[in-house]
N, C-alpha and C positions, 0 to 999 in steps of 0.2 A: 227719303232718308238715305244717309248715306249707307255706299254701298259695303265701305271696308269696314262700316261699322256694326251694319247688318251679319255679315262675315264674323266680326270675332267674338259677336253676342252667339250664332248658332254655333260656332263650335267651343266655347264657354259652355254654355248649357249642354253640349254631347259631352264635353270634358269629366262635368260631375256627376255624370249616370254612373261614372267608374266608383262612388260614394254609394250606390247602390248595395255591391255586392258587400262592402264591409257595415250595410249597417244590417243586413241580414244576419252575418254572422253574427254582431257586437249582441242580438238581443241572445241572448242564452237562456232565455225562459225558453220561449219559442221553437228552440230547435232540439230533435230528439239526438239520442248518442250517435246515434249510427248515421245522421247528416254529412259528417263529413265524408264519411266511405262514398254515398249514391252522389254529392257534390262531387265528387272527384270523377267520376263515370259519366255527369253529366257533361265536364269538363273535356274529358275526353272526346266525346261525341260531336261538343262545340267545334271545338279546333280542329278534327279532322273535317267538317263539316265545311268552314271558314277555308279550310286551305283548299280546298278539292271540290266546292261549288260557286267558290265566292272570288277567293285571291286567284288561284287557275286561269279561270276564264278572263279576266278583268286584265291580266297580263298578260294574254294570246290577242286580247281584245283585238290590240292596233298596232301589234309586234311586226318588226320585221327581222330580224333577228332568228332566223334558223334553229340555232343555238339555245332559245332561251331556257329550255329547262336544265342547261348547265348551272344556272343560278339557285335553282332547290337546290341541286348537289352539292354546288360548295356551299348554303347554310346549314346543311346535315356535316358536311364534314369541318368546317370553321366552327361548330357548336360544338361537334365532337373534341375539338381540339381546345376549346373554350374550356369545357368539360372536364376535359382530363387536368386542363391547368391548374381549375377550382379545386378539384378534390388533391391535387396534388395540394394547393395552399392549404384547405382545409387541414392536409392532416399531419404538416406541420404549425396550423395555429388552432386547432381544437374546436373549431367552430362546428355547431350544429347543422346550418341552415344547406341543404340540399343545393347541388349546382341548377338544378330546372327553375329555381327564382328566380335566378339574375340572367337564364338563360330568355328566361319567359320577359323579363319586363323589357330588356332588348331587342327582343322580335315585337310586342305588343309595342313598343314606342316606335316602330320602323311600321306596323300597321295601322295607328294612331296619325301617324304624322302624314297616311297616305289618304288618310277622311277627311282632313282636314284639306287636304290638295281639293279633292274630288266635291268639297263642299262650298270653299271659294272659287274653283272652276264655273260649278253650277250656278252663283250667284251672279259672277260675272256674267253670263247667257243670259239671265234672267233669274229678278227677285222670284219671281212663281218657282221658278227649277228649281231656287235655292232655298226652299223653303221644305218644295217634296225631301228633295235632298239628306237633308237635313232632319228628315223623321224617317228616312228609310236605316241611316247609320246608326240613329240614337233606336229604333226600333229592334233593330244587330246587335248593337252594342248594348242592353241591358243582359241577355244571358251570355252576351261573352265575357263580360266586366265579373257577372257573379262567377264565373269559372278562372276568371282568373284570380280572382282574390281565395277561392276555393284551393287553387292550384299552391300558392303564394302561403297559406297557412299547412297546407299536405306536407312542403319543401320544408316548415319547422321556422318560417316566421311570425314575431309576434303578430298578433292583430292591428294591434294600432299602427306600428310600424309597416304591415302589410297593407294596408289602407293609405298611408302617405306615400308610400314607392308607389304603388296604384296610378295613384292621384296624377303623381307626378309623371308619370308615362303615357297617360291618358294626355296632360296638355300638350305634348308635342304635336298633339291635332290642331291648337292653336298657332305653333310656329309654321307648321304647313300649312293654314289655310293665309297667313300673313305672307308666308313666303311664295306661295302661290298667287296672291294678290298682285306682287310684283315682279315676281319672274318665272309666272307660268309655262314663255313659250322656253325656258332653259330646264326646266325639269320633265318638260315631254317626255324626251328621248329617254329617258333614267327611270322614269316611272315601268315599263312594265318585268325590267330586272329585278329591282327592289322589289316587287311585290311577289315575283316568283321566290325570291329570297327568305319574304315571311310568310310562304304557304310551305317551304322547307323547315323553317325553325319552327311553325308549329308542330308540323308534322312529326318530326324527332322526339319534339317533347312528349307528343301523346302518345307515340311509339314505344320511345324509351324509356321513359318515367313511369307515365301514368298507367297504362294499359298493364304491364308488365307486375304492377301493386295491386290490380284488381285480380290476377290470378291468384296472388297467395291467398296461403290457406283459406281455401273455396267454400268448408264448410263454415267456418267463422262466420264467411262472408256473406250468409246466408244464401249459397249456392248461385243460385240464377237472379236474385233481385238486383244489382248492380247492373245487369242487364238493361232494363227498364231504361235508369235515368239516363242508360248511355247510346237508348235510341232515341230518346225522348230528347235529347242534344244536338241528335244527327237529324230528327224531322224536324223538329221547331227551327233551327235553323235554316234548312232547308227550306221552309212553308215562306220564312221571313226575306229572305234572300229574295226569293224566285218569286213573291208575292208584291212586295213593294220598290222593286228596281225593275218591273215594268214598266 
C-alpha cells in the first residue's frame, strides 16, 4: 500500500479524536454541573504534563543548540504579548471570549502539526513504526483533545463553535505529516525549537489561566476536589507518554 497514503489516513483518524472531546461535552444529560470546574483541572494537569514530560525532552532529544530553552521564553513572552493585544481588542469590541482560546488553538496547532511530522517520519522507517506511532499520539491525544475543548468552552466559547476551531487545529497534523512526506530532511533543524516553543505556550496557559480559576473561591469549589482531576491529568499522561513511546 502506498506509503503517503498510509500517512494521511493515520493522521486523519488522530485528527478526529479531537471530535472526541466536544462530543463529551455536547451530551448534557450525561454530565453533572460541576464537570466543567474538574474538566478544567484536568486540563491543567494535561498540559503541564505535555509540556514538562513529553514536548521537553522530545526537544533536547537531538538539539544542539545550547540556547534551546530560549524558545519557551519567548512563547511565554510572544503569548503575553499576544495576550495583552487580545484583551486590548476585546475591550474596544465587547467580545466575551477569553484570550487563552486563541492562545490555545495556536500552540495546539504548532503541537498538532509536530504528530503529524513524527508520524510520517515513522512511516517512512517503516510501515510497523508507523503504525505504533500512530496509536501512541492518538492514545496522548484523547485527554488532551478533551482538555482542550474543555479549556476552549472555560475561555466563553460556544460549543459547537469550540468543536470546529478544534477540529480545525487538530488537522494541521495532516499538513505535517504531508509536509514531512516531502521535506523532512528541511524541517529537522526547526523541529526541536518549535516544540520547546509549545511546551512554553502551554505552560503559560495552565499557569496563567487555568491554575489561577482553580483558586478562586476555594469553598465553592469544593475545597480539595479540583485537586483530583488535576493529578489525575498529570499521571495519566504521564503513564501514556512514558508507556507507549517505548
Amino acid at each position: 500500500m502506498n506509503i503517503l497514503f498510509l500517512i494521511i489516513l493515520a493522521t486523519t483518524l488522530v485528527s478526529l479524536i479531537s471530535l472526541i472531546g466536544g462530543a463529551i461535552f455536547l451530551r448534557k444529560k450525561i454530565i453533572p454541573e460541576n464537570f466543567k470546574l474538574y474538566a478544567m483541572a484536568f486540563a491543567a494537569g494535561v498540559m503541564l504534563s505535555t509540556a514538562f514530560i513529553d514536548l521537553f525532552p522530545e526537544a533536547l532529544k537531538n538539539n544542539q543548540n545550547e540556547n534551546i530553552y530560549i524558545y519557551g521564553l519567548l512563547a511565554v513572552v510572544v503569548f503575553f504579548l499576544v495576550e495583552r493585544f487580545i484583551l486590548w481588542y476585546h475591550h474596544h469590541n465587547e467580545t466575551r471570549i477569553k484570550p487563552s482560546a486563541y492562545l490555545l488553538l495556536l500552540g495546539d496547532g504548532l503541537h498538532n502539526f509536530f504528530d503529524g511530522l513524527a508520524i510520517a517520519a515513522a512511516f517512512i522507517s517503516s510501515p510497523g513504526l508507523g503504525f505504533i506511532t500512530t496509536l501512541a499520539v492518538a492514545a496522548h491525544e484523547i485527554p488532551h483533545e478533551i482538555a482542550d475543548f474543555s479549556i476552549l468552552i472555560h475561555a466563553g466559547m460556544k460549543k459547537t463553535k469550540a468543536l470546529l476551531y478544534n477540529f480545525i487545529s487538530a488537522l494541521t497534523a495532516l499538513l505535517g505529516a504531508v509536509a514531512s512526506f516531502y521535506y523532512l530532511n528541511k524541517f529537522e533543524k526547526l523541529i526541536p525549537g518549535f516544540l520547546m516553543f509549545s511546551a512554553g505556550v502551554f505552560i503559560y496557559i495552565a499557569l496563567t489561566d487555568l491554575i489561577p480559576d482553580l483558586h478562586q473561591d476555594f469553598k465553592k469549589q469544593r475545597k480539595w476536589m479540583t485537586t483530583i482531576p488535576f493529578l489525575v491529568g498529570i499521571i495519566l499522561t504521564y503513564f501514556l507518554i512514558t508507556t507507549l513511546e517505548r
